[in-house]
MOPAC internal coordinates of N, CA, C and O (Angstrom, degrees):
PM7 1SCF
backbone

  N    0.0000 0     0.00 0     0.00 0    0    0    0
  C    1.4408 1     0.00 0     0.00 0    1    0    0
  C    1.5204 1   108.35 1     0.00 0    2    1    0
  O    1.2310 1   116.33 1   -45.51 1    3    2    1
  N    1.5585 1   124.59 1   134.49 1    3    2    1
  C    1.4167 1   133.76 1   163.92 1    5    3    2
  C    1.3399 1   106.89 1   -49.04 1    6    5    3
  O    1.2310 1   129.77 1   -43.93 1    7    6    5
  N    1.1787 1    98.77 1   136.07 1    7    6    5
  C    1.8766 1   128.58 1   170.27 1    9    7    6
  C    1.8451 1    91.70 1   -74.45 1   10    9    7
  O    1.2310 1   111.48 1   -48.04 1   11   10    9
  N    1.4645 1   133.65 1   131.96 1   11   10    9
  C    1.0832 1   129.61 1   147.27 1   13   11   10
  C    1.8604 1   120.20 1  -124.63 1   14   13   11
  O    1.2310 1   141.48 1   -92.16 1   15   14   13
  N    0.7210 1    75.91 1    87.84 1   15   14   13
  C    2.1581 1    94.54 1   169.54 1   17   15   14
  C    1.2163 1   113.58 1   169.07 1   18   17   15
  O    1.2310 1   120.76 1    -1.38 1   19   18   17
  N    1.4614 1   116.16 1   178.62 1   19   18   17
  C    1.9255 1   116.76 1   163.83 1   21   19   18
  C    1.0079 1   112.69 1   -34.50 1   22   21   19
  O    1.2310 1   130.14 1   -53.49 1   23   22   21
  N    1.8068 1    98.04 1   126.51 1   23   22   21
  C    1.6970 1   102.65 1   166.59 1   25   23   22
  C    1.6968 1   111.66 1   -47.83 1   26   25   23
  O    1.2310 1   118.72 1   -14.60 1   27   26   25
  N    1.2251 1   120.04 1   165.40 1   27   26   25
  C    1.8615 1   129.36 1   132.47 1   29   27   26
  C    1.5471 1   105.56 1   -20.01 1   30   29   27
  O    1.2310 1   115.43 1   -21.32 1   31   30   29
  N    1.4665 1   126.29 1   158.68 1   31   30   29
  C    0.9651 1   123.97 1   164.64 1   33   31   30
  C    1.9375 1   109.30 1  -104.86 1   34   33   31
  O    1.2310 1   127.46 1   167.44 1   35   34   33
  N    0.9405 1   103.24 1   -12.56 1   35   34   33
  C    1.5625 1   117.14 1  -176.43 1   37   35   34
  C    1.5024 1   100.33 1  -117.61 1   38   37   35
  O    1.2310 1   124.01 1   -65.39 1   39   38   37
  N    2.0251 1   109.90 1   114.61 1   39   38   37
  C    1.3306 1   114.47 1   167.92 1   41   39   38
  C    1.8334 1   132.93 1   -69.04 1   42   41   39
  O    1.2310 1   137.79 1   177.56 1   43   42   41
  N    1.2362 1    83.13 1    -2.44 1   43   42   41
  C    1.9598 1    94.01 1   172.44 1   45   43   42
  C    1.7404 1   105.90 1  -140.99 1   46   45   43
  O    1.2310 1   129.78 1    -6.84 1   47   46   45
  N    1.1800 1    98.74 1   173.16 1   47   46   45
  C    1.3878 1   104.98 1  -166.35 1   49   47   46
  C    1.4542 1    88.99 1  -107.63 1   50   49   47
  O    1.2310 1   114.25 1   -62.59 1   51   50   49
  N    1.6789 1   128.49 1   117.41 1   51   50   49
  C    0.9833 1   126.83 1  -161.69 1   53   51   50
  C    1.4403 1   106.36 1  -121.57 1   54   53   51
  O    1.2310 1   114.95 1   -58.70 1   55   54   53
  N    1.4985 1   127.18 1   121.30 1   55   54   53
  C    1.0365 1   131.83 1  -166.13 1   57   55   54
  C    1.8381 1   120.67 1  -103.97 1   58   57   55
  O    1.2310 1   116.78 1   -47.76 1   59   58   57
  N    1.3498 1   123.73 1   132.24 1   59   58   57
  C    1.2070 1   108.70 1  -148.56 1   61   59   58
  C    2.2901 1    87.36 1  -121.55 1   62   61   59
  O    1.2310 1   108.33 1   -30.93 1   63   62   61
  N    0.7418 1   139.41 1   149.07 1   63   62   61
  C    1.5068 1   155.85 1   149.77 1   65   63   62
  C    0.9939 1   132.21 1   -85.60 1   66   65   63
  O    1.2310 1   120.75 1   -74.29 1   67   66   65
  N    1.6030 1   116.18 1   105.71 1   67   66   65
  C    1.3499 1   123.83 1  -172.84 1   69   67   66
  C    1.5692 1   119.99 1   -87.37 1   70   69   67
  O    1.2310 1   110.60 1   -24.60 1   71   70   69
  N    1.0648 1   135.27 1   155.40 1   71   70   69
  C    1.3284 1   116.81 1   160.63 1   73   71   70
  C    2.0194 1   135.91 1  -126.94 1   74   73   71
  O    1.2310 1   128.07 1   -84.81 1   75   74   73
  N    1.6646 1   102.06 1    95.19 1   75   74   73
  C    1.0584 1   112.57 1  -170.43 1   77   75   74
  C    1.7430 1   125.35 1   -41.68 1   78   77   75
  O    1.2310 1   122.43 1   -48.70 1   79   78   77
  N    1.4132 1   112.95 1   131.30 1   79   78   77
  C    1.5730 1   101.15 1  -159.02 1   81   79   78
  C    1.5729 1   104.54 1  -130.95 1   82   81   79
  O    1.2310 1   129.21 1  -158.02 1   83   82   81
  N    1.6208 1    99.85 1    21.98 1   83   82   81
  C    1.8862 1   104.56 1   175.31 1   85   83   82
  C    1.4400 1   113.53 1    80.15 1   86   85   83
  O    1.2310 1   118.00 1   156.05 1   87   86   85
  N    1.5398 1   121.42 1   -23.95 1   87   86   85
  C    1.5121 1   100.52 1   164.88 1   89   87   86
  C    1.9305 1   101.40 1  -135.07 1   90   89   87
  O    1.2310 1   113.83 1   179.05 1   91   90   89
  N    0.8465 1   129.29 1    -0.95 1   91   90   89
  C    1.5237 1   137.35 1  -167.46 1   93   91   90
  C    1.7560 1    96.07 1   -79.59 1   94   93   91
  O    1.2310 1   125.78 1   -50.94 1   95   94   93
  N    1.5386 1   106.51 1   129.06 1   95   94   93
  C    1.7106 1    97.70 1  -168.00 1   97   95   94
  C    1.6642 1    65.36 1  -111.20 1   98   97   95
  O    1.2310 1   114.00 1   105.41 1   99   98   97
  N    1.4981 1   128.96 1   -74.59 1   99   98   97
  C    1.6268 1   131.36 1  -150.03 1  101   99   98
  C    1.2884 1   123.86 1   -81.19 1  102  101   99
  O    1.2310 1   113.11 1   -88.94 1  103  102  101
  N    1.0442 1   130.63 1    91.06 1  103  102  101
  C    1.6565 1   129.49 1   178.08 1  105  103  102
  C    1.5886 1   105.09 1   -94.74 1  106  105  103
  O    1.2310 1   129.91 1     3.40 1  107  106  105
  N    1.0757 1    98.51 1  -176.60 1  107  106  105
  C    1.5212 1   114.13 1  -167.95 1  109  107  106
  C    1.3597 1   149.18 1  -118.20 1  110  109  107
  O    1.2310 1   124.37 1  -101.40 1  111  110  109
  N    1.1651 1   109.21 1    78.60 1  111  110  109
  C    1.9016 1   122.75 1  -160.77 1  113  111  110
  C    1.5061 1   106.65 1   -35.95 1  114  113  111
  O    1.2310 1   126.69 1   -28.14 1  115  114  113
  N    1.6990 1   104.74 1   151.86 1  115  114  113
  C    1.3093 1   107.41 1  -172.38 1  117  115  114
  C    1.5512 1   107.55 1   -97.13 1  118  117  115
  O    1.2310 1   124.18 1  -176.90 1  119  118  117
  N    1.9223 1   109.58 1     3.10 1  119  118  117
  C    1.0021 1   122.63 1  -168.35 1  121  119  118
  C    1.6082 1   107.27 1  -134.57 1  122  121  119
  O    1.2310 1   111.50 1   -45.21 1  123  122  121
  N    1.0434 1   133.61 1   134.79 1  123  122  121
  C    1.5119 1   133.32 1  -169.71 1  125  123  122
  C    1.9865 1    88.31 1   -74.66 1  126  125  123
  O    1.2310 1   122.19 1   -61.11 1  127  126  125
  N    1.0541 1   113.41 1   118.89 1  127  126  125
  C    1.8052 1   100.50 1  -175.32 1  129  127  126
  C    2.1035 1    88.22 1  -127.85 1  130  129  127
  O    1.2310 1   120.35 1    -9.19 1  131  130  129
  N    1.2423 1   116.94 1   170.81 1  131  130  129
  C    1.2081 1   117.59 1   147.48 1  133  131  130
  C    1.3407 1   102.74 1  -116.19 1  134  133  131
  O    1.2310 1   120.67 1     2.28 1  135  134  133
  N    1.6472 1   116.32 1  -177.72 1  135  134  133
  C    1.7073 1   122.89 1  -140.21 1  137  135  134
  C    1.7977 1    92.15 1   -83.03 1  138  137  135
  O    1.2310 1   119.67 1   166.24 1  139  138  137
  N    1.1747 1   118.24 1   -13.76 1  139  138  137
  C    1.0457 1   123.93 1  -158.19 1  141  139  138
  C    1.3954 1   115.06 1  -105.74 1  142  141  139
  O    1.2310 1   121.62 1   176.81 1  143  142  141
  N    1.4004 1   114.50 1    -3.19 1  143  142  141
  C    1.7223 1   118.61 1   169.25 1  145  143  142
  C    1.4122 1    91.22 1  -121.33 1  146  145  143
  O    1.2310 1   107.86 1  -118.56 1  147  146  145
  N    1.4129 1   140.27 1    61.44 1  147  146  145
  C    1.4269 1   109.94 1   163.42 1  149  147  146
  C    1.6161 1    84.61 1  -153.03 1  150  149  147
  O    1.2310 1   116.44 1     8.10 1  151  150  149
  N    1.2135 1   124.37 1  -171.90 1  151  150  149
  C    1.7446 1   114.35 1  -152.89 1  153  151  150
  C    1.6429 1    74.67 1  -166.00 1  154  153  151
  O    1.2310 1   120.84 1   -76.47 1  155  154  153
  N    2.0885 1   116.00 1   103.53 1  155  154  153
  C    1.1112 1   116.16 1  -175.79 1  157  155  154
  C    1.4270 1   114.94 1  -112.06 1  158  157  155
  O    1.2310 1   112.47 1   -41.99 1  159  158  157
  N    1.0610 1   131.81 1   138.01 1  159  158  157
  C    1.8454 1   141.88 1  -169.71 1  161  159  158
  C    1.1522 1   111.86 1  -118.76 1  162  161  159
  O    1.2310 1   131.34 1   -52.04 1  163  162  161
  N    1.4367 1    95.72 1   127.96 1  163  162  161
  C    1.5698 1   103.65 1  -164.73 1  165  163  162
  C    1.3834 1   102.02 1  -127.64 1  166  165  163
  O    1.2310 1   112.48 1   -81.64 1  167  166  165
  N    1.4786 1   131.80 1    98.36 1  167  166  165
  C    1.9175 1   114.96 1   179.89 1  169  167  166
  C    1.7412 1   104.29 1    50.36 1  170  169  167
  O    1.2310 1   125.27 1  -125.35 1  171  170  169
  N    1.3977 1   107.49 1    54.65 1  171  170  169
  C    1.3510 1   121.58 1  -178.77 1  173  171  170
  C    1.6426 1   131.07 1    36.45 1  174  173  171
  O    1.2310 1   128.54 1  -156.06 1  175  174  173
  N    2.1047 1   101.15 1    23.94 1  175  174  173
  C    1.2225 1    95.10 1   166.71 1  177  175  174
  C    1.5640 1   106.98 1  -118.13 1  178  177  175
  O    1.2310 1   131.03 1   -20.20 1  179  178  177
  N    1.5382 1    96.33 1   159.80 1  179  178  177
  C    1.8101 1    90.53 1  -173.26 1  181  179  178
  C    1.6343 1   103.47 1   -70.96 1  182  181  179
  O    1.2310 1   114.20 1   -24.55 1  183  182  181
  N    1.0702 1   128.59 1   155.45 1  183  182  181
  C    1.5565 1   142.78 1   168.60 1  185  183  182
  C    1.2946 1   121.66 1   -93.93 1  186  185  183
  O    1.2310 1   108.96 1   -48.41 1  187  186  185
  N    1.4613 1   138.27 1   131.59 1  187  186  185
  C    0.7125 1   170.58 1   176.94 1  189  187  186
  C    1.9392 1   137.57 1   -38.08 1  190  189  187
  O    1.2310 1   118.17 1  -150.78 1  191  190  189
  N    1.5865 1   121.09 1    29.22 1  191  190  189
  C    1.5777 1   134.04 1  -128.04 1  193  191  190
  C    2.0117 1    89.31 1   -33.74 1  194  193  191
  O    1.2310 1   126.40 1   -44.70 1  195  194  193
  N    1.0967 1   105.30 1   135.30 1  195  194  193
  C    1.6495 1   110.71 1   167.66 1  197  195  194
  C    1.3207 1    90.27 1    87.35 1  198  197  195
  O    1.2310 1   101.33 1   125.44 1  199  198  197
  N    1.0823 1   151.61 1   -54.56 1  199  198  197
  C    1.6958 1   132.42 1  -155.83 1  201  199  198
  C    1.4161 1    96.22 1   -96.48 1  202  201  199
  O    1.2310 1   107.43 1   112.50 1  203  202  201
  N    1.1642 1   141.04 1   -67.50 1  203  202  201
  C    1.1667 1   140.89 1  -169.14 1  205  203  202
  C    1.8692 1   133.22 1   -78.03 1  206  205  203
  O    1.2310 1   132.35 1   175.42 1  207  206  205
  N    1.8379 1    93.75 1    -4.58 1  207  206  205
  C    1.2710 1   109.32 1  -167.71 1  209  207  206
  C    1.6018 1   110.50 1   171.68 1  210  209  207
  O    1.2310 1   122.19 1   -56.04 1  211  210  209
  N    1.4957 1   113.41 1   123.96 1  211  210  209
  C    1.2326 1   123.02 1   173.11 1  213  211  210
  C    1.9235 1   128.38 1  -100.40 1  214  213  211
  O    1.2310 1   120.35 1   -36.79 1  215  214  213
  N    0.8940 1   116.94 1   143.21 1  215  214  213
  C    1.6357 1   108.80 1  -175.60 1  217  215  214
  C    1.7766 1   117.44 1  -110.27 1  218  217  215
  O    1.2310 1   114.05 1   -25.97 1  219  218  217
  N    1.0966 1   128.87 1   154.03 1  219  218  217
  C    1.5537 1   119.28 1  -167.35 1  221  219  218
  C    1.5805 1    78.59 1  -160.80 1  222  221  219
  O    1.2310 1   121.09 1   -72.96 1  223  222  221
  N    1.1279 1   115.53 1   107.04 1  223  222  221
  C    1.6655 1   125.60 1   157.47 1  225  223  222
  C    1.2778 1    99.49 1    55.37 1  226  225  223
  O    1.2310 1   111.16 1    75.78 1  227  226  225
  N    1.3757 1   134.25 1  -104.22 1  227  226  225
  C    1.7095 1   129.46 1  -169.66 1  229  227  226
  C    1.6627 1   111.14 1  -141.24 1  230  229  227
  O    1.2310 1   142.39 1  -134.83 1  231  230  229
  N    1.6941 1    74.12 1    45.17 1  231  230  229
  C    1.9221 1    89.62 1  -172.51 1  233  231  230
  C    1.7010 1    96.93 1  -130.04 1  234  233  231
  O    1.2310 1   116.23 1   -59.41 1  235  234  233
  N    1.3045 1   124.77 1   120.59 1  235  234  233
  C    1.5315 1   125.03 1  -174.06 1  237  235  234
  C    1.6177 1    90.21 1  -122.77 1  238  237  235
  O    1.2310 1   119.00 1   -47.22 1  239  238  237
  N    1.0724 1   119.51 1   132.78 1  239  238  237
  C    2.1966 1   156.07 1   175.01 1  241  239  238
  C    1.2392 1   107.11 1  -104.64 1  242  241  239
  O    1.2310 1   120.53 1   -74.11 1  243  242  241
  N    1.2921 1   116.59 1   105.89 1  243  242  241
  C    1.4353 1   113.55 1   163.31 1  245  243  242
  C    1.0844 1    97.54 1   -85.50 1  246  245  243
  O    1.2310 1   121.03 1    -9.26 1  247  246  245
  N    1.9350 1   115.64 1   170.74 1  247  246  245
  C    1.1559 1   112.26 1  -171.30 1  249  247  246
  C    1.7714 1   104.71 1  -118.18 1  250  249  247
  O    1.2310 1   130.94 1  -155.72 1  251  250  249
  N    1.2527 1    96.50 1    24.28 1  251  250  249
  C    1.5773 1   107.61 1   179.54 1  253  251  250
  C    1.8938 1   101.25 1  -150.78 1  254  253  251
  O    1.2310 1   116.78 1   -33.81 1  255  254  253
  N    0.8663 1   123.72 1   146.19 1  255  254  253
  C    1.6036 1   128.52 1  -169.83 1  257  255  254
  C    1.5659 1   110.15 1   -91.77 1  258  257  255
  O    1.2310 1   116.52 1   -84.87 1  259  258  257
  N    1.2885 1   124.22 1    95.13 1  259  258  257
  C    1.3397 1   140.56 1  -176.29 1  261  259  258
  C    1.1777 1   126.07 1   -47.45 1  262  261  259
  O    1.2310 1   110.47 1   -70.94 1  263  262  261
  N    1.4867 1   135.52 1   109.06 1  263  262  261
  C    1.2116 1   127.74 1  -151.45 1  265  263  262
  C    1.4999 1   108.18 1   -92.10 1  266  265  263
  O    1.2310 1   130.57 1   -18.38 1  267  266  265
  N    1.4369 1    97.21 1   161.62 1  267  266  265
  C    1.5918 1   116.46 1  -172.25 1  269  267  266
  C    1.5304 1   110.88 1   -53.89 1  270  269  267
  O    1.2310 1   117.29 1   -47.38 1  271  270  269
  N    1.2604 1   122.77 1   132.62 1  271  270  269
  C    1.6493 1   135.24 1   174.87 1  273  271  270
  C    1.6857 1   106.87 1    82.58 1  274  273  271
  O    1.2310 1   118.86 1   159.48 1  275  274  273
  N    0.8860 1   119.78 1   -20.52 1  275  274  273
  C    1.4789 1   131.96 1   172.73 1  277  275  274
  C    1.5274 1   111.26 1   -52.37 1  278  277  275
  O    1.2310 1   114.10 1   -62.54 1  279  278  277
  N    1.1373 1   128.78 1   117.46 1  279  278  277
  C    1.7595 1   142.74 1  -176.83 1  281  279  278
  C    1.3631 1   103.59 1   -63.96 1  282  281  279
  O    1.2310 1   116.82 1   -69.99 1  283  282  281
  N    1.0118 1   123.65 1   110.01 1  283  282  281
  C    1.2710 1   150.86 1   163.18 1  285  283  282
  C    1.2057 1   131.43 1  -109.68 1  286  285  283
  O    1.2310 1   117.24 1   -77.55 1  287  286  285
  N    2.0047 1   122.86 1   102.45 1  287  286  285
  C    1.8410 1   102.37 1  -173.50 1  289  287  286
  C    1.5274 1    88.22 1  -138.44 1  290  289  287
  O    1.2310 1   119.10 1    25.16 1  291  290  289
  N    1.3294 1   119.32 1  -154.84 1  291  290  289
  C    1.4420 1   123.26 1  -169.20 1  293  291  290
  C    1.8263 1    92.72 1  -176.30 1  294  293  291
  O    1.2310 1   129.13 1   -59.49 1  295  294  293
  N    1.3202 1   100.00 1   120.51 1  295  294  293
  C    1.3188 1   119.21 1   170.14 1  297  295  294
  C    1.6145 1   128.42 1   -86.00 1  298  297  295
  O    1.2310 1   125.14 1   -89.13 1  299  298  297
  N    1.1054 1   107.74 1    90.87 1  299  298  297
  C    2.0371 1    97.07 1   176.65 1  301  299  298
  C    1.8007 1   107.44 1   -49.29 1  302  301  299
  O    1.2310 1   117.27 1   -52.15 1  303  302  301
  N    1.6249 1   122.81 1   127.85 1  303  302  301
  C    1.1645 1   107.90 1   160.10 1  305  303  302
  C    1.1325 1   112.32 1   -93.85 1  306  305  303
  O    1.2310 1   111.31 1   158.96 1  307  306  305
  N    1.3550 1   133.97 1   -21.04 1  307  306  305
  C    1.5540 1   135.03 1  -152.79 1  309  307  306
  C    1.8284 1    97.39 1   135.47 1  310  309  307
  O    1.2310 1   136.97 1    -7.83 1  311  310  309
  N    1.3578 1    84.73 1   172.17 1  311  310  309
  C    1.6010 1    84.34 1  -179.44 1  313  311  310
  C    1.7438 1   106.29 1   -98.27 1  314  313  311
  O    1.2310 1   124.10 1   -26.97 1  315  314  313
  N    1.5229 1   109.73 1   153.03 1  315  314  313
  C    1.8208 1    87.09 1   176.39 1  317  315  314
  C    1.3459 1    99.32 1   -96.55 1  318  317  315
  O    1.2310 1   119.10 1     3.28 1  319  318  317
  N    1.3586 1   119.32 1  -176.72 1  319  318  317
  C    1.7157 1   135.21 1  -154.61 1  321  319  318
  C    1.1242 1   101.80 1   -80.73 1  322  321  319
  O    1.2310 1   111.12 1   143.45 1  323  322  321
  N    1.5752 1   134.32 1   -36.55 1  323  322  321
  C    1.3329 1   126.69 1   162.63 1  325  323  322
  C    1.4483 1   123.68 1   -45.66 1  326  325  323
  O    1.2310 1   120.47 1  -175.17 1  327  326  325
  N    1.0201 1   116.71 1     4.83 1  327  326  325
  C    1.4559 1   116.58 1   171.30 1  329  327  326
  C    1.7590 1   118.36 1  -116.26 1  330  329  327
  O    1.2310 1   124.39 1  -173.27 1  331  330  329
  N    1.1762 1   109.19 1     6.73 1  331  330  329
  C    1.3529 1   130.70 1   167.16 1  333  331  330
  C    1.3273 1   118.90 1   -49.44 1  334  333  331
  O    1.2310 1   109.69 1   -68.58 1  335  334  333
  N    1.4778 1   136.95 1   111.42 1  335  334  333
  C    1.4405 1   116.70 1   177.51 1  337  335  334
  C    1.4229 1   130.34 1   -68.25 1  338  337  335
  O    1.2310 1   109.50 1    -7.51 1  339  338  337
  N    0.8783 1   137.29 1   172.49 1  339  338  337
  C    1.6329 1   127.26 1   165.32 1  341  339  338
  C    1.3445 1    99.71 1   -77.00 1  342  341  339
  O    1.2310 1   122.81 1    -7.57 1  343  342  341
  N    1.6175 1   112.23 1   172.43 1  343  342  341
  C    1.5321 1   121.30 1   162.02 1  345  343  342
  C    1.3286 1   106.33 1  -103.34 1  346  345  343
  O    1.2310 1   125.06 1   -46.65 1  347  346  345
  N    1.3086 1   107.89 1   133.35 1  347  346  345
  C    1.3049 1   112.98 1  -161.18 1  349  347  346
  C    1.8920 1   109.45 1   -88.69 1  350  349  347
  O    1.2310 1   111.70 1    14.45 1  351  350  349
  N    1.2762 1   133.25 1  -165.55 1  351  350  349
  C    1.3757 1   134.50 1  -178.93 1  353  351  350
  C    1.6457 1   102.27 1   -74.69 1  354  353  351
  O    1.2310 1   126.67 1   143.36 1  355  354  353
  N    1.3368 1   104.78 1   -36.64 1  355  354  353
  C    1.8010 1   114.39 1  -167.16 1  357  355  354
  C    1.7347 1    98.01 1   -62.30 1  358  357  355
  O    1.2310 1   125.25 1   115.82 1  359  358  357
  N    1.4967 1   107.51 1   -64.18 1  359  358  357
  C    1.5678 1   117.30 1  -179.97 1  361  359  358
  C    1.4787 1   110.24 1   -42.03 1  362  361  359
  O    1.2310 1   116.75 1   128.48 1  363  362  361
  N    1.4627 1   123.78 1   -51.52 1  363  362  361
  C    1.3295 1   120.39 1  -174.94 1  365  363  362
  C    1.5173 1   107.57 1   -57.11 1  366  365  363
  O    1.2310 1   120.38 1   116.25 1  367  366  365
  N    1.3633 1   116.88 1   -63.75 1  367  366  365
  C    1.8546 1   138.57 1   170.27 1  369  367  366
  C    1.5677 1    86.37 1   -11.14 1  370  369  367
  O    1.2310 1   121.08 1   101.33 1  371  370  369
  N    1.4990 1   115.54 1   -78.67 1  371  370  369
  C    1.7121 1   135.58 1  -156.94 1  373  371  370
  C    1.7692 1    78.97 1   -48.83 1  374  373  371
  O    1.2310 1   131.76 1    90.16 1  375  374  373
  N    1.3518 1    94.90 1   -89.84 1  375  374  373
  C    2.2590 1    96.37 1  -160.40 1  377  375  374
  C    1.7857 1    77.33 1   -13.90 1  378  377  375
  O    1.2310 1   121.15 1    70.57 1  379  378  377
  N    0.9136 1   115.40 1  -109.43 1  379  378  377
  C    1.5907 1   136.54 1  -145.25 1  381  379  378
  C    0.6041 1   122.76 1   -21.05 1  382  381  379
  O    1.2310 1   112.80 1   133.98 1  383  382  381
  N    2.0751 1   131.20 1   -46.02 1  383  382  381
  C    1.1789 1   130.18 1   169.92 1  385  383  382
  C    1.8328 1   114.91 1   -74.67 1  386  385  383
  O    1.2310 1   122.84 1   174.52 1  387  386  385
  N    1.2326 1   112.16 1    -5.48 1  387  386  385
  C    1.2309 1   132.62 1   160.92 1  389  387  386
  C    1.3954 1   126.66 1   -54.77 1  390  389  387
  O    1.2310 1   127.07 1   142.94 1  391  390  389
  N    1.2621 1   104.00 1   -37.06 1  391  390  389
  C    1.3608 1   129.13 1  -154.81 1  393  391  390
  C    2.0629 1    96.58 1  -107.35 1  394  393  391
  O    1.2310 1   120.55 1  -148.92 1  395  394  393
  N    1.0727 1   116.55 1    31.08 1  395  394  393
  C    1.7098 1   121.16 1  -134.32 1  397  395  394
  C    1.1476 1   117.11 1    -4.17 1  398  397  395
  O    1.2310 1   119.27 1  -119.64 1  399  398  397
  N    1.5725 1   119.00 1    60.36 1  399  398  397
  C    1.6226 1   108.54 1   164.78 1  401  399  398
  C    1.4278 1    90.31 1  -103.53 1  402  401  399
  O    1.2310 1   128.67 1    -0.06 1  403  402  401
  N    1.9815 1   100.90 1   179.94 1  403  402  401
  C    1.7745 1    96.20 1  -169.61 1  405  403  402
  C    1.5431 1    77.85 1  -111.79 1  406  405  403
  O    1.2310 1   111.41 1   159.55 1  407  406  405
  N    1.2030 1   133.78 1   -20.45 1  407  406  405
  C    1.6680 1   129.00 1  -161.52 1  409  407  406
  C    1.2610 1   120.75 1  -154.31 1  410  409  407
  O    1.2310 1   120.92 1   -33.04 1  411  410  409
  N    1.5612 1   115.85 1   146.96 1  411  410  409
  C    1.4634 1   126.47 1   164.86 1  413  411  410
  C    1.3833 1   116.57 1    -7.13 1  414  413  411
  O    1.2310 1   125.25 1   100.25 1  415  414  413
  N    1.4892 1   107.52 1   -79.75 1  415  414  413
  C    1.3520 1   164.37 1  -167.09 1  417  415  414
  C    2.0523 1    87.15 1   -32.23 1  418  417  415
  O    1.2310 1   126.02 1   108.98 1  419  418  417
  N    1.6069 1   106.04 1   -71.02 1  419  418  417
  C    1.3174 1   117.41 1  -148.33 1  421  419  418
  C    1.8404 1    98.19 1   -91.68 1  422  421  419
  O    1.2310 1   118.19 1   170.50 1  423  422  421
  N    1.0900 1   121.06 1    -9.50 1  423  422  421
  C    1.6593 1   135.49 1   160.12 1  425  423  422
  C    1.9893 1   100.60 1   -69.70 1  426  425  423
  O    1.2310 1   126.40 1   134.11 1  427  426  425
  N    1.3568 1   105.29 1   -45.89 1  427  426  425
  C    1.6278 1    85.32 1  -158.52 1  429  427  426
  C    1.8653 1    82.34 1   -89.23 1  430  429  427
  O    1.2310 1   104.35 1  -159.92 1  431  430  429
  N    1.3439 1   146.49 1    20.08 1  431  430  429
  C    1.5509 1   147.54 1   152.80 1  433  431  430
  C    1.3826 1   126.85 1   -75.83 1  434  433  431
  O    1.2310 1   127.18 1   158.12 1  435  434  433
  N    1.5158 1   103.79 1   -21.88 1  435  434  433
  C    1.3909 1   106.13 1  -157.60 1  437  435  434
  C    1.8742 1    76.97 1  -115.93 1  438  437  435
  O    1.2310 1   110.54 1   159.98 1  439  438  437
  N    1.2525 1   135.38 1   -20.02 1  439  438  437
  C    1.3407 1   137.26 1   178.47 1  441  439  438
  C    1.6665 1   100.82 1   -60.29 1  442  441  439
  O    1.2310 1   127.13 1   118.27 1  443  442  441
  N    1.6850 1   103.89 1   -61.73 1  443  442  441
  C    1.5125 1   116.70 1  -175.03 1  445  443  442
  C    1.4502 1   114.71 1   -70.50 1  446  445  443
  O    1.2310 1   117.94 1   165.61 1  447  446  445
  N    1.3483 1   121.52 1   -14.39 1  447  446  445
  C    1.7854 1   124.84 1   153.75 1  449  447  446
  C    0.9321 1   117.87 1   -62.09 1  450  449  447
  O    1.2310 1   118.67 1   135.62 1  451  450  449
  N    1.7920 1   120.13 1   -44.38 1  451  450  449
  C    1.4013 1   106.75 1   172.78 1  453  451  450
  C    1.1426 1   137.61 1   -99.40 1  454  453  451
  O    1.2310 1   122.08 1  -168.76 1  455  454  453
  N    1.5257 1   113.63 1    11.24 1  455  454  453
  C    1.1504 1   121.33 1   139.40 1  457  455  454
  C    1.3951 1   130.16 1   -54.32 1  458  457  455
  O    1.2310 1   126.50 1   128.91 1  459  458  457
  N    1.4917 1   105.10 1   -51.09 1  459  458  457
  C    1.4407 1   112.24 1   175.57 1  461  459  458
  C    1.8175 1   119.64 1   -67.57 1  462  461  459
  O    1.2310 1   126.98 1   155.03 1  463  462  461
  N    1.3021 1   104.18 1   -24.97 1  463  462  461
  C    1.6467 1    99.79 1   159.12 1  465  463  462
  C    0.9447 1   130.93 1   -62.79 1  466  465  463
  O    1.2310 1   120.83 1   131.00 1  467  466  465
  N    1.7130 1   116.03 1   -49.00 1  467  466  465
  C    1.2382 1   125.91 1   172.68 1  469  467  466
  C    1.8830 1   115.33 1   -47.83 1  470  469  467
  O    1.2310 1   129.08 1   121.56 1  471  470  469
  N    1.1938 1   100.10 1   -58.44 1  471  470  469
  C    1.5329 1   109.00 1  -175.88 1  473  471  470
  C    1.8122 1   109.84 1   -42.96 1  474  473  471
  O    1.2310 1   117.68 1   124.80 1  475  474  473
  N    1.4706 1   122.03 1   -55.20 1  475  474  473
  C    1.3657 1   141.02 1   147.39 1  477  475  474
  C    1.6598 1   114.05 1   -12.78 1  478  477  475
  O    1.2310 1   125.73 1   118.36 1  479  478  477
  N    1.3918 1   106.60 1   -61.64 1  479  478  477
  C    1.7848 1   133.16 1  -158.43 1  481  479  478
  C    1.8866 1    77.18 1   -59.89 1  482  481  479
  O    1.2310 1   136.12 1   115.68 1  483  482  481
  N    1.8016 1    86.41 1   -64.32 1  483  482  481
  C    1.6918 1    98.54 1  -152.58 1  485  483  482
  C    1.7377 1   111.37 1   -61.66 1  486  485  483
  O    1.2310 1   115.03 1   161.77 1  487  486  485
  N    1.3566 1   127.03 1   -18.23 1  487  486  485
  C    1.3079 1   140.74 1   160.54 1  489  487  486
  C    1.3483 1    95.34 1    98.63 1  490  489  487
  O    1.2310 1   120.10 1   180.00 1  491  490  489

């Protein structure tokens, strides 16, 4: 089945190894992830996003202190869509003057012309 939306931003699923040292709860992602795009291993069980571990930019908190020799890694899946920026007023400006219009204004004129042609065409 076709994928339909934004790709992943990461073409492999890149797995990173932590190393638990008996009192260290927050170490430090090599990837800014939230709890909810990253796939976390704990003594070979998966963890839990929010119960077992929280994320803040490229800083991940367990909520229990991971003991020494114990396998610990963290999987990038991709980023999820909540982390999408908006397009801002500047980006739109660019499309438009891109597009050789000079303004907002004269894009939504030539929209409502061809509406009004069409309507004409269609009788």
């Amino acid at each position: 089945m076709a994928y339909i939306g934004r790709g992943i931003e990461w073409g492999e699923f890149v797995k990173q190894s932590l190393t638990p040292d008996n009192s260290t709860t927050a170490f430090t992602m090599t990837h800014a992830a939230s709890a909810n795009s990253i796939l976390v291993v704990y003594g070979n069980i998966i963890q839990e996003p929010g119960v077992g571990y929280t994320c803040a930019g490229s800083t991940i908190t367990f909520t229990g202190t991971p003991v020494t020799g114990t396998s610990l890694y963290i999987i990038y899946m991709g980023r999820e869509l909540t982390s999408i920026n908006a397009t801002t007023p500047a980006q739109v400006n660019t499309l438009i003057a891109g597009a050789g219009h000079t303004t907002s204004a004269q894009v939504s004129t030539i929209a409502q012309d061809e509406a009004a042609a069409l309507a004409i065409a269609l009788g």
